[in-house]
C-alpha positions, 0 to 999 in steps of 0.5 A, a space after each residue: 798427244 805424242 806425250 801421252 804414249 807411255 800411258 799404252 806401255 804395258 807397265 802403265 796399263 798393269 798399272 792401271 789395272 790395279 790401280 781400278 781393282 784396288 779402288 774397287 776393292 776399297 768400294 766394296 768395303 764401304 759398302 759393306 761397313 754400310 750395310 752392317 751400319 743399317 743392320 746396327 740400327 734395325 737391331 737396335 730399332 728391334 731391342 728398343 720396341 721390344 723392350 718397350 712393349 712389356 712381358 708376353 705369355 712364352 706360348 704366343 711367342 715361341 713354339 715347339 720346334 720353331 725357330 724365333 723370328 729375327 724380329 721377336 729377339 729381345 722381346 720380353 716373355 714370361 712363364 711359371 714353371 719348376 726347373 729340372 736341375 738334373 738336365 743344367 747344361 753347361 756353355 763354356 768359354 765365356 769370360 767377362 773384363 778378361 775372367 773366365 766363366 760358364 753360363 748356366 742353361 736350365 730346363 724349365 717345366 711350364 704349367 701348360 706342359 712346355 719345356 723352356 730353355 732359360 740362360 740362368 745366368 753367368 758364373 765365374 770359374 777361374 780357368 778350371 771348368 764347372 759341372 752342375 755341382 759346381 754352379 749354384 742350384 736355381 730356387 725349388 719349386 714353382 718359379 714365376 720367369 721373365 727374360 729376352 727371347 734369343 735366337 739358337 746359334 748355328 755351326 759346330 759351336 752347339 755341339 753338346 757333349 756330357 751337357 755341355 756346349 759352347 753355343 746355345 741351339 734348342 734343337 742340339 741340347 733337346 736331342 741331347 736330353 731326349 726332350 721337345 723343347 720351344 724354339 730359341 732360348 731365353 736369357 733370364 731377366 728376373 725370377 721369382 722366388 729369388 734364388 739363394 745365390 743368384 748368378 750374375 744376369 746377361 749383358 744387354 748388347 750396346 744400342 750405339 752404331 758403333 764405328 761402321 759409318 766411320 770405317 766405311 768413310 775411310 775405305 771410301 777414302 783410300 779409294 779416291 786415294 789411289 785414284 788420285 795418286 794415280 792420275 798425279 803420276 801420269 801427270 808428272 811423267 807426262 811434265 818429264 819431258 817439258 821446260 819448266 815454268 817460267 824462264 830463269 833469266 832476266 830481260 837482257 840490256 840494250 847495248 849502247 853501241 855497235 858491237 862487233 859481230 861475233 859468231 853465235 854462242 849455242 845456249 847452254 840446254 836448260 835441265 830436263 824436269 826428272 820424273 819420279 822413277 828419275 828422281 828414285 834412281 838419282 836418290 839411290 845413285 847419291 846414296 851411293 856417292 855420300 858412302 865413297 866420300 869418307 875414303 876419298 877425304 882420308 886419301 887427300 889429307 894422307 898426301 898433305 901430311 
């Protein structure tokens, strides 16, 4: 057990130390990619039943005040009412395969007196902005909606300024134009009557895992890799100190007759197995001789010549 002494040294115990936080570490993160794995597939497992299950009445799924449920997003809703284009909000910094672009927010005034929030769409801007004047006006009248119920967004993003936000929140953009708004919003499936231009519709979320399983894999691994690197040093520092495998000489021949005694001959010590630290150092030594090595063979051919 001698051998294993350098394992209390207080580099090898610094060593360890975070050898174990960084397998930790690598635990944790795979852990995490799990877990956003599992809430992939809930989502997804939300936006396909809701999807499936057809268009509700606005009233039995959003009220005055109340924030949507995680499980009521995506669920279809419809509503008839007439769109008050005087209070379109305007979200910014929306871009598209790299192109820049606004969403377009309208009010909607329902026959049973509710005011919806409905995404209208999305509309190309090229890096210049847009106003109310500047997006397509929605068709007049009385319009029969149907669209994804959406949660409100948090955080300084639903700041609303001159009717324009970066992130839609009911409550922010109800203050804004002094109305009693339903909870969450809504991103516009279909309405009817069409508009004259109409704007280009939401994009569906994708409904795959995505690459969490694989990623939480791979912290995983350089967990059990650092482990194992470890315990492989310790394993040839530990081999440093010992003869190598095996012998190198062959059995010796018998003589065939007496010899005359001669004084014993010390055997040769066999090479030391360096460790790794050695085999850095004597790296690095070598480096050193190959660099010396030119002006040495310039000095011998100048005394030939």
């Amino acid at each position: 057990m001698h051998k294993l002494r350098f394992l209390v040294s207080r580099r090898w115990i610094v060593f360890a130390v975070v050898v174990v936080f960084l397998a930790w570490v690598a635990w944790r993160l795979g852990e995490w990619q799990f877990h956003r794995l599992d809430d992939r597939k809930e989502r997804n497992a939300i936006i396909e039943r809701n999807e499936k299950a057809g268009a509700d009445p606005v009233a039995e799924v959003m009220a005055p005040g109340e924030p949507v449920d995680a499980s009521e997003e995506w669920r279809i809703v419809e509503a008839v009412g007439t769109y008050s284009v005087e209070d379109t909000v305007i979200v910014r910094y929306r871009t598209r395969d790299g192109e820049a672009g606004v969403d377009v927010v309208v009010p909607l005034e329902t026959t049973d007196g509710e005011t919806l929030l409905v995404d209208r769409g999305w509309y190309a801007t090229d890096n210049r902005g847009a106003t109310q004047e500047d997006v397509p006006e929605p068709p007049p009248g009385e319009v029969t909606v149907t669209g994804w119920v959406r949660q409100d967004a948090e955080g300084s993003s639903t700041e609303v300024s001159d009717l324009s936000t970066r992130a839609v929140n009911s409550e922010r953009i109800g203050e804004a134009l002094g109305r009693e708004v339903l909870g969450g919003w809504v991103d516009l499936r279909s309405e009817s009557p069409e508009p004259a231009t109409p704007l280009l519709p939401v994009e569906m979320p994708d409904l795959d895992n995505g690459p969490h399983f694989f990623y939480g894999l791979q912290w995983w691994f350089f967990g059990v890799l650092a482990i194992f690197g470890f315990l492989y040093l310790i394993y040839d520092e530990w081999r440093g100190g010992r003869e190598p495998w095996g012998s190198q000489e062959g059995p010796r021949p018998e003589p065939t007759s007496p010899a005359p005694k001669r004084a014993p001959v010390p055997a040769a010590p066999r090479a030391r197995r360096k460790t790794w630290r050695e085999r850095l150092d004597s790296g690095a030594e070598d480096e050193s001789e190959s660099a010396e090595e030119p002006s040495v063979d310039r000095e011998h051919h100048a005394r030939q010549e």
